[in-house]
PQR file with spaces between the fields and no chain letter, atoms N, CA, C, O and H, PARSE charges and radii, in Angstrom:
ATOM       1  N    UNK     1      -5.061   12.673   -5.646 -0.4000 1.5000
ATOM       2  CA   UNK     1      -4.740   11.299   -5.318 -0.0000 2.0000
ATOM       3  C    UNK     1      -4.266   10.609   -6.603  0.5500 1.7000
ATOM       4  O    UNK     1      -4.726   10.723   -7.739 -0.5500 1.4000
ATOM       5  N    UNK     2      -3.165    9.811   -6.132 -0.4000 1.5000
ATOM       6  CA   UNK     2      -2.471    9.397   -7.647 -0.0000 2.0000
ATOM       7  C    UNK     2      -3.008    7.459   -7.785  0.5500 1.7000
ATOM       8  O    UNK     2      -2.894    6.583   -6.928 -0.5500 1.4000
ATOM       9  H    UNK     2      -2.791    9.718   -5.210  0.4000 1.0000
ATOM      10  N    UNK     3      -3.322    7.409   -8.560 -0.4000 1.5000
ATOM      11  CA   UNK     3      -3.319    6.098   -8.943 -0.0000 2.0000
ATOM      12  C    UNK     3      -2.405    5.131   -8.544  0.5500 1.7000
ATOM      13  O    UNK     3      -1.254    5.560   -8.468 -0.5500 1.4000
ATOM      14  H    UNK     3      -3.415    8.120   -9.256  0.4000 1.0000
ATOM      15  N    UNK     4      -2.580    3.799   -8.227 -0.4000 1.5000
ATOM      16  CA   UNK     4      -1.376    2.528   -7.569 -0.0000 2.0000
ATOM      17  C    UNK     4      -0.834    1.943   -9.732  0.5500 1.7000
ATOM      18  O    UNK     4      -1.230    1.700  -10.872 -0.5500 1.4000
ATOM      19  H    UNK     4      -3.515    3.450   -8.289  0.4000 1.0000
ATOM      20  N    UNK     5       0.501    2.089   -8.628 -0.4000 1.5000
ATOM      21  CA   UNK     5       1.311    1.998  -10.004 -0.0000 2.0000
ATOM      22  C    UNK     5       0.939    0.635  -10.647  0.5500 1.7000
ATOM      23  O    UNK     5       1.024   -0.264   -9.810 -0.5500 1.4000
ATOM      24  H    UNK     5       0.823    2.286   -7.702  0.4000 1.0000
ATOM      25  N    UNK     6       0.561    0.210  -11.853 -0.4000 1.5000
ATOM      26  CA   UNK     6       0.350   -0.721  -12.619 -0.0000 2.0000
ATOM      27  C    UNK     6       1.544   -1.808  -12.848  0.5500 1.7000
ATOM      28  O    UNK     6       2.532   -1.505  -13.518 -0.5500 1.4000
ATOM      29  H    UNK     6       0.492    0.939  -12.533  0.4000 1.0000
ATOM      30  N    UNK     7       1.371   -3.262  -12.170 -0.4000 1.5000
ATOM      31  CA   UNK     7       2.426   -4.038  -13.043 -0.0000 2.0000
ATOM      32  C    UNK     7       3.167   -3.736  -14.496  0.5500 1.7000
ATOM      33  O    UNK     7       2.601   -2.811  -15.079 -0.5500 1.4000
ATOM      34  H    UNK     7       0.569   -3.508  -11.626  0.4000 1.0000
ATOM      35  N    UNK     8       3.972   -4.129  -15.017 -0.4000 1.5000
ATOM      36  CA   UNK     8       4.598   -3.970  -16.677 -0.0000 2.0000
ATOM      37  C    UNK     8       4.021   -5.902  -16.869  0.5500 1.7000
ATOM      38  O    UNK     8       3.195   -6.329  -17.675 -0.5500 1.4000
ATOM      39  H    UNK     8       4.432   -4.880  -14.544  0.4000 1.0000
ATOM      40  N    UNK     9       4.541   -6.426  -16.182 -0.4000 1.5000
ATOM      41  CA   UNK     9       4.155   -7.485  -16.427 -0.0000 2.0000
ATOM      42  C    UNK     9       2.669   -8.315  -16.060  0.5500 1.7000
ATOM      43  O    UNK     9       2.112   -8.199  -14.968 -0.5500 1.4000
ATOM      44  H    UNK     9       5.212   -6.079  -15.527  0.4000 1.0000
ATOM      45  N    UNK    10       2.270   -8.969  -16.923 -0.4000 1.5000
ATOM      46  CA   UNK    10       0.892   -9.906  -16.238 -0.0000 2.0000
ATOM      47  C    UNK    10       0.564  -11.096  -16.463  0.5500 1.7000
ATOM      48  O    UNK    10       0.933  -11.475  -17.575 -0.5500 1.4000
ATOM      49  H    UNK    10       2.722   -9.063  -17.810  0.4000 1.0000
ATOM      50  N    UNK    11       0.058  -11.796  -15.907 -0.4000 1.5000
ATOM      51  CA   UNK    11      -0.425  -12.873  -16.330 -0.0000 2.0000
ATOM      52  C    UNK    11      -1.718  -13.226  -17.331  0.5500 1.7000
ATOM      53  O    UNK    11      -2.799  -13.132  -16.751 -0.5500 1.4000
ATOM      54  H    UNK    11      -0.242  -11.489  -15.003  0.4000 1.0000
ATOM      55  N    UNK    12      -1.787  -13.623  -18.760 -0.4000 1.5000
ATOM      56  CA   UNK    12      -2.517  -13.958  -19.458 -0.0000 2.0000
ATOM      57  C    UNK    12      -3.205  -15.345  -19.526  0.5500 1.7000
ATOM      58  O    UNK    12      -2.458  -16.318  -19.424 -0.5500 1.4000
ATOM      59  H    UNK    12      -0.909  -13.699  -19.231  0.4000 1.0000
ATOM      60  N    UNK    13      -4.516  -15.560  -19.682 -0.4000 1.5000
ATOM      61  CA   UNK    13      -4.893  -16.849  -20.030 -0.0000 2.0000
ATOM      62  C    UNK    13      -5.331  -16.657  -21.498  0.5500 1.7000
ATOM      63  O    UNK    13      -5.963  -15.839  -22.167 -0.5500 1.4000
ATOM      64  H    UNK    13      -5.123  -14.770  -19.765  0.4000 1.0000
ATOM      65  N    UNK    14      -4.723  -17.740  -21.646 -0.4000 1.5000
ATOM      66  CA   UNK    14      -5.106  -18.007  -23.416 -0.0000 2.0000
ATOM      67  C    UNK    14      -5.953  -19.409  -23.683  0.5500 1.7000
ATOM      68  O    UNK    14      -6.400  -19.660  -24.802 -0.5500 1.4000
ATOM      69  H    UNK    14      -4.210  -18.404  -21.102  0.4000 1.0000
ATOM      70  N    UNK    15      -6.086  -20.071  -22.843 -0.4000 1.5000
ATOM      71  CA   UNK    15      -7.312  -21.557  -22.648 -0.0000 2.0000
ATOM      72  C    UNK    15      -6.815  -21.970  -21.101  0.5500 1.7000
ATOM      73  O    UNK    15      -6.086  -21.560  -20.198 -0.5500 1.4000
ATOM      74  H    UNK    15      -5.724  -19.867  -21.934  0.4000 1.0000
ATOM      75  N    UNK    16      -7.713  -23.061  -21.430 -0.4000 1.5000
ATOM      76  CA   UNK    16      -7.695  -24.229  -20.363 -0.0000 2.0000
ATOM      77  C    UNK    16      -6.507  -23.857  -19.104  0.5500 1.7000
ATOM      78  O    UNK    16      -6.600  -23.293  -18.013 -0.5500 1.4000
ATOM      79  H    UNK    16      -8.306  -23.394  -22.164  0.4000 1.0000
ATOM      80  N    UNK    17      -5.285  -24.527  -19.923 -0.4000 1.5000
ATOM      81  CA   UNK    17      -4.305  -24.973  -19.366 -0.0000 2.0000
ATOM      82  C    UNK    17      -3.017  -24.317  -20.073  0.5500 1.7000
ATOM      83  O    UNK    17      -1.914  -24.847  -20.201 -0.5500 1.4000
ATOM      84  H    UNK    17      -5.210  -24.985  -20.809  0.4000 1.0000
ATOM      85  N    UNK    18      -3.448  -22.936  -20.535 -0.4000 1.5000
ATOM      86  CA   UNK    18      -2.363  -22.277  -21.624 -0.0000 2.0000
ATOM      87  C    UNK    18      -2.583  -20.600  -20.761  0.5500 1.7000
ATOM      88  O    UNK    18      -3.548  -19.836  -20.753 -0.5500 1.4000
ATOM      89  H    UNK    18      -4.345  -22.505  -20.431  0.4000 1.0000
ATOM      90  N    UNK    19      -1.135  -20.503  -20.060 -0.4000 1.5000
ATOM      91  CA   UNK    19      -0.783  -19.239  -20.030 -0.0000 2.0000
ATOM      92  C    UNK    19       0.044  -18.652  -20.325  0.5500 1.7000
ATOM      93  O    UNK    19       0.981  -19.314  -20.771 -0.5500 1.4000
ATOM      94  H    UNK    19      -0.351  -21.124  -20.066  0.4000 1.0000
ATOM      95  N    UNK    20       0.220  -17.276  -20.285 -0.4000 1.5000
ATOM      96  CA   UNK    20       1.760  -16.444  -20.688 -0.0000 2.0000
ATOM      97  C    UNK    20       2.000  -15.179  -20.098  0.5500 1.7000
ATOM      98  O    UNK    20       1.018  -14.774  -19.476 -0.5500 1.4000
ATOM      99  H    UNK    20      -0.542  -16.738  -19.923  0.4000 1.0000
ATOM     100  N    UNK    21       2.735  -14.607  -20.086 -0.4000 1.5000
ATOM     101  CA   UNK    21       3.244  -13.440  -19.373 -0.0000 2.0000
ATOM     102  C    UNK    21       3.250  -12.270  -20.236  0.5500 1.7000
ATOM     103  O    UNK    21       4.182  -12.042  -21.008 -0.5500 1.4000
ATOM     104  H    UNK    21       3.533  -14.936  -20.591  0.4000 1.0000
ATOM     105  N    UNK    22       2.222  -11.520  -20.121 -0.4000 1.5000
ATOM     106  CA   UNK    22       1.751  -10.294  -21.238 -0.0000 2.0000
ATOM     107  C    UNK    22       2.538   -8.839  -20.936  0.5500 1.7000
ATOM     108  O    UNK    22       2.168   -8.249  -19.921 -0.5500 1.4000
ATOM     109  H    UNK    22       1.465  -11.705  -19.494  0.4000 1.0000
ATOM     110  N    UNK    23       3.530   -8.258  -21.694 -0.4000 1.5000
ATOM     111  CA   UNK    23       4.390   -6.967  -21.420 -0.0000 2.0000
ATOM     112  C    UNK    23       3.303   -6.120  -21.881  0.5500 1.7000
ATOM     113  O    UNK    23       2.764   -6.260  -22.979 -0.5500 1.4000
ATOM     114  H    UNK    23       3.830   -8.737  -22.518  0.4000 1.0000
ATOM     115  N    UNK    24       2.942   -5.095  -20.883 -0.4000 1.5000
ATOM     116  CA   UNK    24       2.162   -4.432  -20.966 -0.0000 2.0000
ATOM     117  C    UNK    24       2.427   -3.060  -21.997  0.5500 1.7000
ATOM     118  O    UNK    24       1.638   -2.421  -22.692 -0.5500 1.4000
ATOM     119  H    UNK    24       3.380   -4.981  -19.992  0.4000 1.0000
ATOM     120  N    UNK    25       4.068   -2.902  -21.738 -0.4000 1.5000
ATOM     121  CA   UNK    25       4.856   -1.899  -22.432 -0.0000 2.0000
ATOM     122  C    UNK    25       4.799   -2.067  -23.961  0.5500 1.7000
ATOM     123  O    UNK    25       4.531   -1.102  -24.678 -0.5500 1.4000
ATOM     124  H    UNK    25       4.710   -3.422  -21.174  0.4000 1.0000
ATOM     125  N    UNK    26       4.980   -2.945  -24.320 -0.4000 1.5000
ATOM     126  CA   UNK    26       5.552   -3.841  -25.685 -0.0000 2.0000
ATOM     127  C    UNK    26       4.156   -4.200  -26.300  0.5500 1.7000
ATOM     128  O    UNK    26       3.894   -3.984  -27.483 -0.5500 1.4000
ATOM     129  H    UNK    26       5.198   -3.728  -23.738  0.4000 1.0000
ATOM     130  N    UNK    27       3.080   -4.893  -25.208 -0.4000 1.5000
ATOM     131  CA   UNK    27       2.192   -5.589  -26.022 -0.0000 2.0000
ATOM     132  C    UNK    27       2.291   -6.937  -26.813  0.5500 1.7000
ATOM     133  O    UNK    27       1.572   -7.478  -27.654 -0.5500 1.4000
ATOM     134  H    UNK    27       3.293   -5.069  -24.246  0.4000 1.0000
ATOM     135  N    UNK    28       3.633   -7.304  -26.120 -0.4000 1.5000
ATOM     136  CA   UNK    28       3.973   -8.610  -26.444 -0.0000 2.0000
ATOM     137  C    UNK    28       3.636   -9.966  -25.284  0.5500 1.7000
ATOM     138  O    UNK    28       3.844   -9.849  -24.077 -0.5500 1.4000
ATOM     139  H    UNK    28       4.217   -6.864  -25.438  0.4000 1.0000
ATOM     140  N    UNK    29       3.141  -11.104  -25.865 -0.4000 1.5000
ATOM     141  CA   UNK    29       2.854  -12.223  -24.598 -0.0000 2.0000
ATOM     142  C    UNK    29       4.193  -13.229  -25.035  0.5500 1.7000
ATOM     143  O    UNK    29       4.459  -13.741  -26.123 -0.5500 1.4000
ATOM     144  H    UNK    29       2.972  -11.200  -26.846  0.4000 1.0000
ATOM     145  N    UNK    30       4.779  -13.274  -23.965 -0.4000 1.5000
ATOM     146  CA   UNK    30       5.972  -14.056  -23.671 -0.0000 2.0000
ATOM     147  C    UNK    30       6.008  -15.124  -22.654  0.5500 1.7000
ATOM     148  O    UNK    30       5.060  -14.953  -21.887 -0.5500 1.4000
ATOM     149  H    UNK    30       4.563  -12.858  -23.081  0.4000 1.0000
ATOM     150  N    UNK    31       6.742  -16.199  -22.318 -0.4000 1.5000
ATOM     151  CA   UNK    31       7.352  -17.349  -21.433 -0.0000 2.0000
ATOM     152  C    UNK    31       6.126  -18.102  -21.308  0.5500 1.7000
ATOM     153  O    UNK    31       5.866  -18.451  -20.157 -0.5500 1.4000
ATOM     154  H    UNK    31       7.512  -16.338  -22.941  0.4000 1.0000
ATOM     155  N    UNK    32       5.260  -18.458  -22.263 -0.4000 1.5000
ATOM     156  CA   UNK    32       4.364  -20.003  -22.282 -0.0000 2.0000
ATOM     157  C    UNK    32       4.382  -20.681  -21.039  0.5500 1.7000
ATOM     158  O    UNK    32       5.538  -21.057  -20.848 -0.5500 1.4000
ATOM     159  H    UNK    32       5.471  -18.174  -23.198  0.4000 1.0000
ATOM     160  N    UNK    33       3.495  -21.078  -19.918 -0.4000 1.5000
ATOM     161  CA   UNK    33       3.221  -21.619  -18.751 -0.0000 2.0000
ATOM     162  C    UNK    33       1.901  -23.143  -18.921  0.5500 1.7000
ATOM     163  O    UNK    33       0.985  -23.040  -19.738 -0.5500 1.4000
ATOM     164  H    UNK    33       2.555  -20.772  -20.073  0.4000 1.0000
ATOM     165  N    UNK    34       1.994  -23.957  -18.354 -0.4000 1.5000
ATOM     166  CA   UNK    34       0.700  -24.771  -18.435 -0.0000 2.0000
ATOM     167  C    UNK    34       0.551  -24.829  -16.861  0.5500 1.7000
ATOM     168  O    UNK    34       0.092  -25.861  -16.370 -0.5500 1.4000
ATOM     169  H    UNK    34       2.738  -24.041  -17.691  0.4000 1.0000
ATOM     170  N    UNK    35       0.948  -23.678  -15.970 -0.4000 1.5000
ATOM     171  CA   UNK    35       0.218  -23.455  -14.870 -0.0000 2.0000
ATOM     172  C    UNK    35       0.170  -21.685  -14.580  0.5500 1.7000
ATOM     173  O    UNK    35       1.098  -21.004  -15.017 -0.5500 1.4000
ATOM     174  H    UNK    35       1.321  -22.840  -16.368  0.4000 1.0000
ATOM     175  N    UNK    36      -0.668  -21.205  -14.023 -0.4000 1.5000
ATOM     176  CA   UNK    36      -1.297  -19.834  -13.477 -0.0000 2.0000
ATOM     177  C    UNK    36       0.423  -19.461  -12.639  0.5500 1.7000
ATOM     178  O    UNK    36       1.394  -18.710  -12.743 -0.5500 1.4000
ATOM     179  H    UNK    36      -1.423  -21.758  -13.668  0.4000 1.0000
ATOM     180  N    UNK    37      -0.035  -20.432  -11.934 -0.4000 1.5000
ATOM     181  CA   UNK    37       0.996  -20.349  -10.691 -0.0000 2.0000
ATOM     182  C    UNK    37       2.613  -19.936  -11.189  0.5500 1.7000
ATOM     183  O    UNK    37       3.477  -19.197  -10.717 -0.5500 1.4000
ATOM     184  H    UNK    37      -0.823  -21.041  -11.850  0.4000 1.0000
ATOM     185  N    UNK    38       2.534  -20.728  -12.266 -0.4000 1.5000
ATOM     186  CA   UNK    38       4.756  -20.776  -13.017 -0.0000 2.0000
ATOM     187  C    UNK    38       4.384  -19.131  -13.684  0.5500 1.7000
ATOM     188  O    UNK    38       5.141  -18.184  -13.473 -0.5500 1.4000
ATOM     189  H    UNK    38       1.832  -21.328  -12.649  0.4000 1.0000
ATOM     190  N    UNK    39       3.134  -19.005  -14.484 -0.4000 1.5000
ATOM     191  CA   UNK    39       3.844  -17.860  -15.131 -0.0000 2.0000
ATOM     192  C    UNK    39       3.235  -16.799  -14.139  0.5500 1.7000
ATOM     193  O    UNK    39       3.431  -15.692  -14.640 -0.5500 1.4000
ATOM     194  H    UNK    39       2.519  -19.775  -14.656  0.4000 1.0000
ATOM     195  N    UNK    40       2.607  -16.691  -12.992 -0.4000 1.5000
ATOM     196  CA   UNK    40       2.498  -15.577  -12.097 -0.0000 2.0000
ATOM     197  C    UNK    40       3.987  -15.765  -11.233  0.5500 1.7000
ATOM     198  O    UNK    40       4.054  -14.949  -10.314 -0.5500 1.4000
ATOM     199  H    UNK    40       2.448  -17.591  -12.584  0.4000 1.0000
ATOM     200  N    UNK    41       4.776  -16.357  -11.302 -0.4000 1.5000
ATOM     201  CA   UNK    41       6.070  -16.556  -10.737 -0.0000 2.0000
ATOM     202  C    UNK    41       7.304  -15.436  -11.657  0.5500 1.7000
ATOM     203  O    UNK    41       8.166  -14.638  -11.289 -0.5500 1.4000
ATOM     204  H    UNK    41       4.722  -17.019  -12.049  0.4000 1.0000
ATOM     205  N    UNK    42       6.812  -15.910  -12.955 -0.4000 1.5000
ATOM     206  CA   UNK    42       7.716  -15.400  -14.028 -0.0000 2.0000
ATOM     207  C    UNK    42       7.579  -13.939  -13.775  0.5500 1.7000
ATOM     208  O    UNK    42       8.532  -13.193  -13.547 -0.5500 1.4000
ATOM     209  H    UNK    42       6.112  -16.559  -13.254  0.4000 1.0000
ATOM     210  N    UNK    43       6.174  -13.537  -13.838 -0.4000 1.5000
ATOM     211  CA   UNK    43       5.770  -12.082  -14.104 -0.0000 2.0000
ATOM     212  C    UNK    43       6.300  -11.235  -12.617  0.5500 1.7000
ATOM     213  O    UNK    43       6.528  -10.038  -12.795 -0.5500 1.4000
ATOM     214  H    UNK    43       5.400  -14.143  -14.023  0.4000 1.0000
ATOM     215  N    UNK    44       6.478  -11.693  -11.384 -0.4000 1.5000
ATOM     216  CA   UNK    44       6.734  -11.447  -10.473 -0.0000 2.0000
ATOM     217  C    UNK    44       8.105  -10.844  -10.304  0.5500 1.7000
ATOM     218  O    UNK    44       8.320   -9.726   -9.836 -0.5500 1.4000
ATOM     219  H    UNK    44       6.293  -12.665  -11.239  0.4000 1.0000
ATOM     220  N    UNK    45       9.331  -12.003  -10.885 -0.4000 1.5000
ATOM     221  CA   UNK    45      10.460  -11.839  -11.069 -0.0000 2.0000
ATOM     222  C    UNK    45      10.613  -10.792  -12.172  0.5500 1.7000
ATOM     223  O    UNK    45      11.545   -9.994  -12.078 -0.5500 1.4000
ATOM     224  H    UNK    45       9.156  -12.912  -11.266  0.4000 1.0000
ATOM     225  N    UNK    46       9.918  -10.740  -13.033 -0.4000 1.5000
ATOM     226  CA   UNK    46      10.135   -9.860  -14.270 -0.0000 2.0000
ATOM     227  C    UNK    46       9.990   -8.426  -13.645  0.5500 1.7000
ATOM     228  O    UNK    46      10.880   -7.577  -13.642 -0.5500 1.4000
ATOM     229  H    UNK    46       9.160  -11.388  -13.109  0.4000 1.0000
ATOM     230  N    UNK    47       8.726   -8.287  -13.114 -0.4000 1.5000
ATOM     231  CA   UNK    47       8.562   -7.364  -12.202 -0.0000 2.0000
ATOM     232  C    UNK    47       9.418   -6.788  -11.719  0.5500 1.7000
ATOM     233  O    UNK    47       9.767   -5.706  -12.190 -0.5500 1.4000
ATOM     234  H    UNK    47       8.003   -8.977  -13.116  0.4000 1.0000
ATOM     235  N    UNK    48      10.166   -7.459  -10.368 -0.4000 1.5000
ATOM     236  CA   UNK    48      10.935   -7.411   -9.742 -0.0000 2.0000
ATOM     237  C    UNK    48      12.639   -7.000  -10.511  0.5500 1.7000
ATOM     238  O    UNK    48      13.272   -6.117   -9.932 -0.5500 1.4000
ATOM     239  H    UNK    48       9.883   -8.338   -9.985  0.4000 1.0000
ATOM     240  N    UNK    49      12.996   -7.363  -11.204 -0.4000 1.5000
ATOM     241  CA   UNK    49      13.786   -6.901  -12.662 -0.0000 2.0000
ATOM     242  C    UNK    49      13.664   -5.658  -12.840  0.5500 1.7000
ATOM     243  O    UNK    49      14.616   -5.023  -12.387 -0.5500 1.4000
ATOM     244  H    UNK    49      12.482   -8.080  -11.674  0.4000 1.0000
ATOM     245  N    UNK    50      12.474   -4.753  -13.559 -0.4000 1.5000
ATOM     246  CA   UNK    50      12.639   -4.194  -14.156 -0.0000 2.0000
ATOM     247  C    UNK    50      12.531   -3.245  -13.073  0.5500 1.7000
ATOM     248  O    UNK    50      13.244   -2.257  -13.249 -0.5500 1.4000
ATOM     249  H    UNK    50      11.700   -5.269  -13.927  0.4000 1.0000
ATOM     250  N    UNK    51      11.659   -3.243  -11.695 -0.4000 1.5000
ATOM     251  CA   UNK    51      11.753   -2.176  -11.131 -0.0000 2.0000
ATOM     252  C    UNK    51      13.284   -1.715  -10.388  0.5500 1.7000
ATOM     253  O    UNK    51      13.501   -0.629   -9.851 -0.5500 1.4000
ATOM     254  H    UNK    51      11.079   -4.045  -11.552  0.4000 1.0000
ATOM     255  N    UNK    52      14.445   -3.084  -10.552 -0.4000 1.5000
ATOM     256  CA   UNK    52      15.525   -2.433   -9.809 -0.0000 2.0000
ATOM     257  C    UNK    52      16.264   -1.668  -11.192  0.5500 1.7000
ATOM     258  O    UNK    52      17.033   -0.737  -10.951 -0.5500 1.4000
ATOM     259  H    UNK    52      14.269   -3.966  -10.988  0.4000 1.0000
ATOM     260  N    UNK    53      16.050   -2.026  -12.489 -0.4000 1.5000
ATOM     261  CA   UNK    53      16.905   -1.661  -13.687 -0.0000 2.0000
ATOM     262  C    UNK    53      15.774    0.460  -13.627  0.5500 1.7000
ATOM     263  O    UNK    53      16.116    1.523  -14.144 -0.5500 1.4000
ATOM     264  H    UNK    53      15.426   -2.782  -12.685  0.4000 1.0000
ATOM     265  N    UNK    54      14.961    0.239  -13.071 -0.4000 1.5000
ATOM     266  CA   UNK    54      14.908    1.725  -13.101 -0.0000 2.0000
ATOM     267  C    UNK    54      15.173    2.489  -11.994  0.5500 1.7000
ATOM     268  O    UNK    54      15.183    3.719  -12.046 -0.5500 1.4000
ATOM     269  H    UNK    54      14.683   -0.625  -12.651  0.4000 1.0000
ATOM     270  N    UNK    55      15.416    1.783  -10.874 -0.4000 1.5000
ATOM     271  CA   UNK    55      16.112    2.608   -9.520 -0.0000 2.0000
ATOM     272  C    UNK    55      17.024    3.261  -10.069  0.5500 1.7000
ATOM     273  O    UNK    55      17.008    4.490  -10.006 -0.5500 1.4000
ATOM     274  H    UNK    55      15.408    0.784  -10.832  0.4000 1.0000
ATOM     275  N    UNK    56      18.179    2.473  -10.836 -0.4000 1.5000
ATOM     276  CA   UNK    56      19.287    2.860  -10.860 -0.0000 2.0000
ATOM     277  C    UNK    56      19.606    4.118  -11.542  0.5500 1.7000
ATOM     278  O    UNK    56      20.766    4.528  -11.570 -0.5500 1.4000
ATOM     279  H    UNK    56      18.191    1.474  -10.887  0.4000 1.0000
């Protein structure tokens, strides 16, 4: 049984009202959010990105 494939992208909290979008690949936190909601949007699309740039 194989494991469910892991996002590349995620959502980070860094305080309160401070999030960002953590590349799991890279290890880099990118696109600054002051809601959950905007940067789970970002990470979604990013998502969504990278899995058609490897269909191809």
């Amino acid at each position: 049984m194989t494991a469910p494939a892991q996002p590349r992208f995620v959502v980070q909290e860094l305080g309160p009202k401070d999030f960002c979008v953590f590349d799991t690949a890279t290890g880099l936190s990118r696109y600054p959010c002051f809601t959950r909601r905007g940067a789970q949007e970002i990470a979604d699309r990013k998502n969504a990105e990278h899995a058609a740039k490897e269909e191809r």
